[in-house]
N, C-alpha and C positions, 0 to 999 in steps of 0.2 A: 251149545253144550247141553247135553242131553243127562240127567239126574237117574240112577237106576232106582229101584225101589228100598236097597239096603241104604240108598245114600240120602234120600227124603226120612229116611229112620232116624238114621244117625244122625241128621239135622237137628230134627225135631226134636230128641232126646238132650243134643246139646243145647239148644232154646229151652228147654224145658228144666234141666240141671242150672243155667245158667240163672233163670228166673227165678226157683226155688231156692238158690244159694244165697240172692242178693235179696230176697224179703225176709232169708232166716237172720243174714249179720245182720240187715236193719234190726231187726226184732230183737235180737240177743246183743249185738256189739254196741247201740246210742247206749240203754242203760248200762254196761260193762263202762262205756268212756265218760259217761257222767261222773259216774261212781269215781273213777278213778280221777277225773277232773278235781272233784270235789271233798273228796277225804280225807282225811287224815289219819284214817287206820291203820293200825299195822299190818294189815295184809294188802296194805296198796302195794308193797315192792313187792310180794310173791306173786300177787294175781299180775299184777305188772309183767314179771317176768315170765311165768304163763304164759299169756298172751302173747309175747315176744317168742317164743320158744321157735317157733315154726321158721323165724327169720334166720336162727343159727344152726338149726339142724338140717341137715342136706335133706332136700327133699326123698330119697330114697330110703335114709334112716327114719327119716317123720312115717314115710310110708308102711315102712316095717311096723315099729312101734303099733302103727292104727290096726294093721293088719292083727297082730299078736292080741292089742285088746278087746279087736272087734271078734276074734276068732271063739270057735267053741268052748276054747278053755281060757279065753280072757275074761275079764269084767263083766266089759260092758259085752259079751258074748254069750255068759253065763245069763246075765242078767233079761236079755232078751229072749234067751230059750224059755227060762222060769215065767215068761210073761207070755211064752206062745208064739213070738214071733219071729223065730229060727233065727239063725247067727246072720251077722250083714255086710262082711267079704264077697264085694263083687257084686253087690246088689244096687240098684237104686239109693235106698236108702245110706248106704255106706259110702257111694260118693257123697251123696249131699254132706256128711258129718264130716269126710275127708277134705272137701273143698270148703267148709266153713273155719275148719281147725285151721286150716293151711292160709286162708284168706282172713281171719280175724285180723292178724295184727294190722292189717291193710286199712280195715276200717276203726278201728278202734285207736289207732295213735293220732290221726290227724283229726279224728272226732272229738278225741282228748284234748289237740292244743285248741279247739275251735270253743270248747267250754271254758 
């Protein structure tokens, strides 16, 4: 089996997406599952269901949504223009944000019962 050179790309990019994703929910999801382990806030059931969100929205609607935020005229779209660094549809960086949103509740629910 011989690899062409768009296929060692596309390897590498997926090793590389995969590894980024899984040290940012490290980073972001342990304290998000403590927190929620641990509180008694009233914003445990919102941020709760948050986090959850990505399990009941079909993955195509999650999709759109991110698209719509991350896009020129969203938010987080705007917000990243005014900072210089152009909108994030289709970019690197906007998988990474796409497959953390989508994969949080993966690491944060069983982190949660483990607290």
């Amino acid at each position: 089996m011989v690899f062409s050179a768009a296929d060692i790309t596309a390897i590498l990019l997926t090793l590389q997406l995969a590894v980024t994703v899984t040290l940012v929910l490290i980073v972001v999801g342990t304290p998000i599952a403590w927190w929620l382990a641990q509180s008694r806030s009233w914003l445990k059931g919102p941020i709760s269901a948050l986090v959850a969100l990505p399990l009941v929205l079909p993955p195509t609607v999650l999709g759109f949504y991110l698209l719509i935020a991350m896009g020129p005229d969203g938010p987080i779209g705007q917000l990243t223009q005014i900072m210089g660094l152009g909108t994030l549809p289709f970019t690197y960086w906007g998988l990474v944000i796409g497959s953390v949103f989508y994969s949080l509740p993966f690491v944060v629910q069983p982190l949660q019962n483990a607290f």
